[in-house]
C-alpha positions, 0 to 999 in steps of 0.5 A: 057155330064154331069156336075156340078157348085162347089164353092170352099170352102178351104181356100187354093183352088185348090192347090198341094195336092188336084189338085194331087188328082183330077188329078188322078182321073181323069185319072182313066176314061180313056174313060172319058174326064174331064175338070174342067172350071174357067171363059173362060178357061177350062183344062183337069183335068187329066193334073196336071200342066195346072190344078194348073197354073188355080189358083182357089182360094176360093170362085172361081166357076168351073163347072166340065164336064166329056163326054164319056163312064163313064161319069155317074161314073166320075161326081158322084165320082169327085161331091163326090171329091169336097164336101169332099176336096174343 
């Protein structure tokens, strides 16, 4: 399992348009299981809607899993997705 600790820095946070992305993202590892944790909950980033209800505001400090066989691919792309979106 690899991972990474990001603070969210837009204004807005995570919120329709980047959680969108980072879903998508996500789902384009399918061997690949990515979680994205706030606190003591974490969801599954490739379920859009579970991702949004978390509420990340900025400022907000979530550390990003990815575990399985792309993982090494999947944390340097999402790593990439979140300094250059959030």
């Amino acid at each position: 399992m690899k991972e990474f600790t990001y603070t969210i820095e837009d204004e807005l946070g995570i919120h329709a348009r980047p959680a969108g992305l980072l879903s998508k993202l996500a789902k384009s590892f399918p061997d690949t299981l990515v979680t994205v944790t706030k606190g003591d909950k974490t969801v599954k980033a490739s379920q859009l809607m579970k991702l949004m209800n978390m509420g990340f505001k900025r400022g907000d400090e979530v550390t990003v899993a990815a575990e399985g066989a792309e993982e090494d691919m999947a944390i340097a792309a999402l790593r990439t997705f979140f300094e250059e979106n959030l």
